[in-house]
C-alpha positions in Angstrom: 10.6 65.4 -21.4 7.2 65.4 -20.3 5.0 67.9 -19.0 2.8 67.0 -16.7 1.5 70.6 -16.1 2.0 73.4 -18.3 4.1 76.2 -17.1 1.9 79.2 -16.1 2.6 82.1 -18.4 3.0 84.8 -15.8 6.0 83.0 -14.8 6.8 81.4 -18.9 7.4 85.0 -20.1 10.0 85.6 -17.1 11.4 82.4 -17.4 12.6 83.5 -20.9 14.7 85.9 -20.2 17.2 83.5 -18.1 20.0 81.1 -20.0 18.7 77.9 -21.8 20.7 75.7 -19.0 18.8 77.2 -16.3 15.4 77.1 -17.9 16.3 72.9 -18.6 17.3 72.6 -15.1 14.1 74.5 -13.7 12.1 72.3 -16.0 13.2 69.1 -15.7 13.1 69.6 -11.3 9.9 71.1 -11.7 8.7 68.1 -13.6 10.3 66.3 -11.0 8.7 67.9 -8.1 5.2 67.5 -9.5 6.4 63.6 -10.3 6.6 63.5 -6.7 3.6 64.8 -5.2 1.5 65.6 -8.7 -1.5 67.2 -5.9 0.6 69.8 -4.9 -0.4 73.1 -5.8 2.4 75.8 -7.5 2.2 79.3 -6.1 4.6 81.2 -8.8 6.4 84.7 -7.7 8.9 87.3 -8.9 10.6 89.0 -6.4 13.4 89.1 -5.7 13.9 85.7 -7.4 11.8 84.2 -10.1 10.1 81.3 -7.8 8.1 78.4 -8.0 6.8 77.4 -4.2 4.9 74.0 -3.9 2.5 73.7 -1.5 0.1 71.0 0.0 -2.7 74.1 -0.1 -3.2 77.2 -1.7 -1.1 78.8 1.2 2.5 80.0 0.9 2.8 78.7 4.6 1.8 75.0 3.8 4.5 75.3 1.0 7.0 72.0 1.2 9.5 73.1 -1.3 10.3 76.0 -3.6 12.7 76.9 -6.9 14.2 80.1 -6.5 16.1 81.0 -9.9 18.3 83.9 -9.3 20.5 85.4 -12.4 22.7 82.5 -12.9 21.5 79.7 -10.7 18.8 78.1 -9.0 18.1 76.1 -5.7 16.1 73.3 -4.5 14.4 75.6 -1.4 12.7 73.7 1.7 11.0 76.5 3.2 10.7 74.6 6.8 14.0 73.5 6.5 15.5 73.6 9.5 12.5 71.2 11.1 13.7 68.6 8.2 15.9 65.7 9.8 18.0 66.0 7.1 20.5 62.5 7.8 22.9 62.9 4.9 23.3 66.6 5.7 22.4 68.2 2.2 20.8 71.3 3.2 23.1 74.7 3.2 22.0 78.1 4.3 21.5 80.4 7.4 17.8 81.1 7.8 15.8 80.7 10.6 13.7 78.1 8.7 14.7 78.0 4.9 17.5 75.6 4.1 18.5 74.7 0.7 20.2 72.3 -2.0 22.8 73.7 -4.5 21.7 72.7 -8.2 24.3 72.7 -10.8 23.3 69.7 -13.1 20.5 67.0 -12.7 22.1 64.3 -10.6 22.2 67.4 -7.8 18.4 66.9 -6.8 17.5 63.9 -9.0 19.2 61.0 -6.5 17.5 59.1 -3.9 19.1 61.2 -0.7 17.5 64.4 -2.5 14.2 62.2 -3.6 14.2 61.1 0.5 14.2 64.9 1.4 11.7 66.3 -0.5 9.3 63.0 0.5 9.8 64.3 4.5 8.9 67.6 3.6 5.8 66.8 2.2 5.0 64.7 5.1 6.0 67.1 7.2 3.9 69.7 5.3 1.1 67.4 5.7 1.0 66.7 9.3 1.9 70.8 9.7 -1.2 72.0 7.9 -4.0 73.3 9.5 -6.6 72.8 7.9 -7.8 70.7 4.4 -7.6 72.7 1.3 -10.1 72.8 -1.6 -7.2 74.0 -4.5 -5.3 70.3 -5.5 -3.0 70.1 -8.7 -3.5 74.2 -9.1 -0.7 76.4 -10.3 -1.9 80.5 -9.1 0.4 83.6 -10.7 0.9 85.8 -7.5 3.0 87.6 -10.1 2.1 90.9 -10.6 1.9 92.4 -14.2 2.8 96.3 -15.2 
């Protein structure tokens, strides 16, 4: 598998601790992700999740997508999800905006329905932002160390 961006290591150390089939799945829709849209800049968090958030801008509210990993999954996040037309109804969840997609194995986010998704929420991002960013292809730690 090929990295096209190193994983930040803020966000490597944490990502460590969680079981190997997580950590391939992360990595491998990560990779994807950034296969997509390989401008996009990756705002990495640990909250209540370990996340990833990709985003047309340095901003968390020009983010398109994110990858929450919780203790034993992770999801495919669209943190304007509810605007999404989302046709083949894949998004889940109960949020005012954030919707999400279930990931359990590779063919869950890497099929063209899932591929068609994440393209309108770039768009969407794109004709949403407000103004042009200088940060492209960045990954920034907003993780903060003890």
């Amino acid at each position: 598998m090929k990295t096209t961006r190193p994983i930040h290591p803020d966000f490597q150390f944490l990502l460590e601790f969680k079981d190997q089939e997580i950590i391939d799945l992360f990595t491998d829709l990560r990779e994807y992700i950034l296969e997509l849209y390989p401008d996009s800049n990756e705002l990495v968090y640990h909250t209540h999740a370990l996340t990833a958030v990709f985003s047309i801008s340095d901003k968390l509210s020009d983010a398109f997508c994110m990858l929450p990993i919780y203790t034993n999954h992770l999801n495919l996040g669209f943190n304007k999800g509810t605007l999404l037309k989302d046709p083949n109804k894949l998004l889940t969840g109960t949020g005012n905006l954030i919707r999400h997609v279930d990931v359990k194995k590779t063919s869950d986010y890497r099929n063209p329905k899932v591929k068609a998704l994440i393209q309108e929420a770039i768009d969407f991002a794109n004709k949403d932002m407000d103004k042009p960013t200088k940060s492209i292809g960045q990954t920034i730690s907003k993780i903060k160390k003890k």
